[in-house]
C-alpha positions in Angstrom: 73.1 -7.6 92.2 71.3 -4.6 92.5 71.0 -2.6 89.6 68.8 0.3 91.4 71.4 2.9 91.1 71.1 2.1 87.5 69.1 4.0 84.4 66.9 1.5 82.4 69.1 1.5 79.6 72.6 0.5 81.9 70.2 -1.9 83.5 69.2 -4.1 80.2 72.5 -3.0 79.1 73.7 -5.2 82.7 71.5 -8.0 82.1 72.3 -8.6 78.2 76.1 -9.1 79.6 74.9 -11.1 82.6 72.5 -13.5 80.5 76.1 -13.7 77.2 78.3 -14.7 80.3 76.0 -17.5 81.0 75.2 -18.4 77.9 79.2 -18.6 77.6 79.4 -20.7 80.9 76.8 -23.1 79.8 78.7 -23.8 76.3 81.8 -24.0 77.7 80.4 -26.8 80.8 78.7 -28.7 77.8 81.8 -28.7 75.2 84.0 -30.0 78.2 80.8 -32.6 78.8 81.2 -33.7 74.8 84.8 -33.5 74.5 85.5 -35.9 77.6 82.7 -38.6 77.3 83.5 -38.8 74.0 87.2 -39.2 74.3 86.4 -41.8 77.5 83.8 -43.5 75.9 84.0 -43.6 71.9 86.9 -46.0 71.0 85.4 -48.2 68.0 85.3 -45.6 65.0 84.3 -49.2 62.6 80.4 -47.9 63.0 78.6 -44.8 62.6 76.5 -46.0 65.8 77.5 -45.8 69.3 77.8 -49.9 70.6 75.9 -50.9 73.7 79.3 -50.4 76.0 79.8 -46.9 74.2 76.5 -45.4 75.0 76.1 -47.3 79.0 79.6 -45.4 79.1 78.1 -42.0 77.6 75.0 -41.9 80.0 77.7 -43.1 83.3 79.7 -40.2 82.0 76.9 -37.6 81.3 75.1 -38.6 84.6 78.2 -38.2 86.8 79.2 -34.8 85.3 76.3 -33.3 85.6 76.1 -34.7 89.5 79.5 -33.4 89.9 78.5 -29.9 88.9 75.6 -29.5 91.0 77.6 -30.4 94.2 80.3 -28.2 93.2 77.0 -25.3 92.5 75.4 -26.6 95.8 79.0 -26.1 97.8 79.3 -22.7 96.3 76.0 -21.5 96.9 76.5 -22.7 100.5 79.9 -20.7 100.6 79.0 -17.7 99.2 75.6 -17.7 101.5 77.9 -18.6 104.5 80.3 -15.2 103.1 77.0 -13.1 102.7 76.2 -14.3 106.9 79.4 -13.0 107.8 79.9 -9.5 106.1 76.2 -8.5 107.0 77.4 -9.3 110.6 80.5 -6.8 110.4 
């Protein structure tokens, strides 16, 4: 974005509400990370401590969210570069 056009104070005024959206985005992707490992995973409420099977299932979980949301980042940074090539052509 380019904030140029902008006085200092509508700039860090910009960039507070930039840097609370992401802040927002980052708790939300991390709740839905807890909320569904835990409800896939966490099934024997007898002990306070996660078993063996629980916590292999937590880390499969984790590892293949979080590789999930990097392709979908990676495919959207491609897409929105590939949108940025063809409007500076027009």
């Amino acid at each position: 974005m380019d904030f140029s056009s902008m006085s200092s104070a509508e700039q860090a005024h910009m960039t507070r509400v930039i840097e609370r959206k992401q802040m927002q985005d980052f708790m939300r992707m991390y709740s839905s990370l807890v909320e569904r490992c835990f409800n896939s995973c966490c099934n024997d409420f007898t002990s306070k401590a996660l078993s063996s099977k629980e916590e292999q299932c937590v880390l499969n979980c984790t590892d293949k969210f979080l590789k999930h949301s990097e392709r979908v980042g990676a495919r959207f940074a491609e897409h929105n570069a590939e949108m940025m090539g063809a409007s500076a052509q027009k």
